[in-house]
C-alpha positions in Angstrom: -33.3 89.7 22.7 -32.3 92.6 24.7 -30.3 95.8 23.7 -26.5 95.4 23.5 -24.3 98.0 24.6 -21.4 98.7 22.7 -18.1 99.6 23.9 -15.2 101.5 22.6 -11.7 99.4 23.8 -9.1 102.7 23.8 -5.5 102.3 24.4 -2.9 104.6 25.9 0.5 104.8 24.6 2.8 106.7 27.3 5.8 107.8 25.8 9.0 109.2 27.7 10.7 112.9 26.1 14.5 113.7 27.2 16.3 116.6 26.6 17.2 117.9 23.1 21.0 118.0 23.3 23.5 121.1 23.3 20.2 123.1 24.6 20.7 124.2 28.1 18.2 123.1 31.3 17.0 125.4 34.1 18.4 124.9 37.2 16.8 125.2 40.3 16.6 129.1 42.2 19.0 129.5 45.0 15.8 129.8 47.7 14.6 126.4 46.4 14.5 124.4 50.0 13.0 121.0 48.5 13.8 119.5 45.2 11.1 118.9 42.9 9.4 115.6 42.6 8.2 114.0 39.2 4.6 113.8 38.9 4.3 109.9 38.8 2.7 109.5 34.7 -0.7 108.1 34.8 -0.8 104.1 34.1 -2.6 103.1 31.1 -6.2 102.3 30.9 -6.7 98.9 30.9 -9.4 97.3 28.4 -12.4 95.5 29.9 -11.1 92.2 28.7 -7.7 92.6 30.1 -9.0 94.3 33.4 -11.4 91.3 33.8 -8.6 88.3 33.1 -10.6 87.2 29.8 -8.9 86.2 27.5 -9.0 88.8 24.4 -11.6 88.5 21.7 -9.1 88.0 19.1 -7.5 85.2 20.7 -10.8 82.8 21.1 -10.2 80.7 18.1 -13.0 79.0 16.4 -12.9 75.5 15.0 -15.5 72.7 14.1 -15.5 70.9 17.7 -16.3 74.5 19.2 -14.8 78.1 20.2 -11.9 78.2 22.6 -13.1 76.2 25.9 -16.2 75.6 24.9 -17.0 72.2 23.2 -19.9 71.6 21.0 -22.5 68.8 22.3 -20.6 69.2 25.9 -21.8 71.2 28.6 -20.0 74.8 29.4 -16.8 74.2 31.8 -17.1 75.4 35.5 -14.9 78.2 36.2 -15.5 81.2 37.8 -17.3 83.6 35.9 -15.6 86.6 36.0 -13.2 85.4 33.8 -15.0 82.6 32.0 -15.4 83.9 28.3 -20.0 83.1 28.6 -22.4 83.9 31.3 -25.5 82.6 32.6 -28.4 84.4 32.5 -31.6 82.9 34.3 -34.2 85.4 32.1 -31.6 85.4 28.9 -34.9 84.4 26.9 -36.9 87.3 28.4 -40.8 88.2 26.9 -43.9 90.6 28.2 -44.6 87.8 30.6 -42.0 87.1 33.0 -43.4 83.4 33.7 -42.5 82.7 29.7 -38.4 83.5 30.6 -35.7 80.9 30.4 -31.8 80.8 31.0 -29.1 80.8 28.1 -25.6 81.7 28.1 -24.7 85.2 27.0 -21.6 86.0 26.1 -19.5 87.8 28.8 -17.9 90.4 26.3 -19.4 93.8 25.3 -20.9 94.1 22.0 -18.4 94.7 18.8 -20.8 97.1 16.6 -24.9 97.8 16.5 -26.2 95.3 18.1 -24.0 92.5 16.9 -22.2 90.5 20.0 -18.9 89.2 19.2 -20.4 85.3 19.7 -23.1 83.5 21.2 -23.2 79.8 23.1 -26.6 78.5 22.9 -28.3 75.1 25.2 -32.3 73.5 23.8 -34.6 76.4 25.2 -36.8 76.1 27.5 -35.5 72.9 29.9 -32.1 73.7 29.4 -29.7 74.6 32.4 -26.4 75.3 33.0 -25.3 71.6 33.2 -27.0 71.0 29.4 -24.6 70.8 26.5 -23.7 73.1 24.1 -25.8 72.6 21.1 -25.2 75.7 18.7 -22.2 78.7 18.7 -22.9 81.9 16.6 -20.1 84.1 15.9 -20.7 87.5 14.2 -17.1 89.3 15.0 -14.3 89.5 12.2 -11.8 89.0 15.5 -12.6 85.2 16.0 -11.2 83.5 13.6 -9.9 80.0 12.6 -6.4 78.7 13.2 -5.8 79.1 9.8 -7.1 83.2 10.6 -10.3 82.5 8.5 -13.0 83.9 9.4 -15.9 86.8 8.6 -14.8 88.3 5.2 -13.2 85.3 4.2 -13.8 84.6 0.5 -15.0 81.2 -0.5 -11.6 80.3 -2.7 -9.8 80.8 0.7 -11.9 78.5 2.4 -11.4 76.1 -0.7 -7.8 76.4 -0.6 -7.6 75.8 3.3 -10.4 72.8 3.4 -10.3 71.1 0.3 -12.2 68.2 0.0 -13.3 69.0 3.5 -15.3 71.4 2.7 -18.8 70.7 1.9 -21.4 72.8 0.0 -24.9 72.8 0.6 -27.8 73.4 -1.8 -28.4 77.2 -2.7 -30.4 79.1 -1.3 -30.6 82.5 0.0 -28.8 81.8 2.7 -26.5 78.7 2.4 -23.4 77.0 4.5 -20.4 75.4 3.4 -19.2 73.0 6.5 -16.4 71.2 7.4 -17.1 68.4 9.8 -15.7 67.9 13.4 -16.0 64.6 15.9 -19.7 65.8 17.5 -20.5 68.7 14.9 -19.7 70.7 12.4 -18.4 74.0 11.4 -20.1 76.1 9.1 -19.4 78.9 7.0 -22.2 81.0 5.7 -22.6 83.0 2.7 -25.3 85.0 1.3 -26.5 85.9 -2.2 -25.9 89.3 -1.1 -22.6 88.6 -0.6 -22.2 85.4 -2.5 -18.2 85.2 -2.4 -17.7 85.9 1.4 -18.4 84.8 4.8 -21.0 87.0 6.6 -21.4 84.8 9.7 -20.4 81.6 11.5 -21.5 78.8 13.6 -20.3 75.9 15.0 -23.7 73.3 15.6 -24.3 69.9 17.4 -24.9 67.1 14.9 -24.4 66.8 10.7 -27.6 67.6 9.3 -27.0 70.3 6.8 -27.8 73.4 8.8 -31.2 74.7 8.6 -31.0 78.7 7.0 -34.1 80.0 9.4 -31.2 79.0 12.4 -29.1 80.9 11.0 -29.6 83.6 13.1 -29.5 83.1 17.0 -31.8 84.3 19.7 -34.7 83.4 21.3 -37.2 80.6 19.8 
């Protein structure tokens, strides 16, 4: 997989002063001939999600049919891709010989922190195309989160408390989802024995098998 950049989103407040009262202001000399003109204050600097008419990471909202237009086991919606929240790229699944390459969507969105992207829509490799449904969505940012604001960090008893009976855990192992099923898939929670009360990562995925651990992480293969 290649390098991800990451960028730093900033914000600029602008905030107006006025005069302290009782204090008195200059007043212009009498060979002034033009009176002055306020420097116009410099407009905010927009973020690269709002500049590009994306809508913001944390508003993409994750649940078991998929992550905010995108619909598990359907093919991505046609838009135009400046502002459509996954991109296509023809050579996504790039290796040391170009003629090996294949297209996958990549997110549109700059990378949250190392090397993580904030989420990941994934078609079958190899044949798939742009038209091919949506088989597998990885998220790895605390900023998507459920409806219910669940998400990465999320401890197991809140996931209880929110799913109930709903909520399905798998087997043990070192890595190992609890789900909660959706009309053509299912959402799953991960946990690790490293951090066996909390949600490190999550995926919606095509089908109900119980999700296979060495998928866990997304990429090329």
């Amino acid at each position: 997989m290649r390098p991800l950049v990451i960028a730093a989103i900033g914000v600029v407040a602008l905030v107006g002063c006025s005069a302290e009262p009782g204090v008195p202001q200059p007043v212009p000399t009498a060979d002034s001939s033009q009176t002055a003109t306020a420097t116009p204050a410099p407009s905010p600097t927009p973020t690269d999600e709002a500049a590009s008419g994306k809508p913001r990471v944390d508003d993409l909202v994750i649940s078991p049919t998929g992550l905010a237009d995108l619909a598990i086991g359907q093919a991505v919606p046609t838009g135009d891709p400046s502002t459509a929240i996954v991109v296509w790229d023809d050579t996504f699944c790039g290796f040391d010989d170009p003629a090996s390459d294949y297209g996958n969507w990549a997110t549109n969105y700059d990378a949250d922190s190392n090397w993580h992207f904030p989420f990941l829509a994934e078609v079958t490799y190899e044949n798939g195309t742009t038209q091919s449904p949506v088989i597998r969505i990885t998220v790895q940012s605390e900023r998507i989160r459920t409806a219910d604001g669940l998400g990465i960090g999320s401890t197991v008893a809140q996931l209880q408390a929110a799913y109930g009976d709903d909520l399905v855990t798998h087997p043990v192992n070192y890595y190992y989802p609890l789900t909660v099923a959706g009309a053509a898939g299912q959402l799953v929670f991960w946990i690790s024995e490293e951090h066996p009360d909390e949600v490190y990562m999550m995926q919606v995925v095509e089908g109900f098998d119980v999700p296979d651990w060495s998928f866990h992480l997304t990429g090329c293969g």
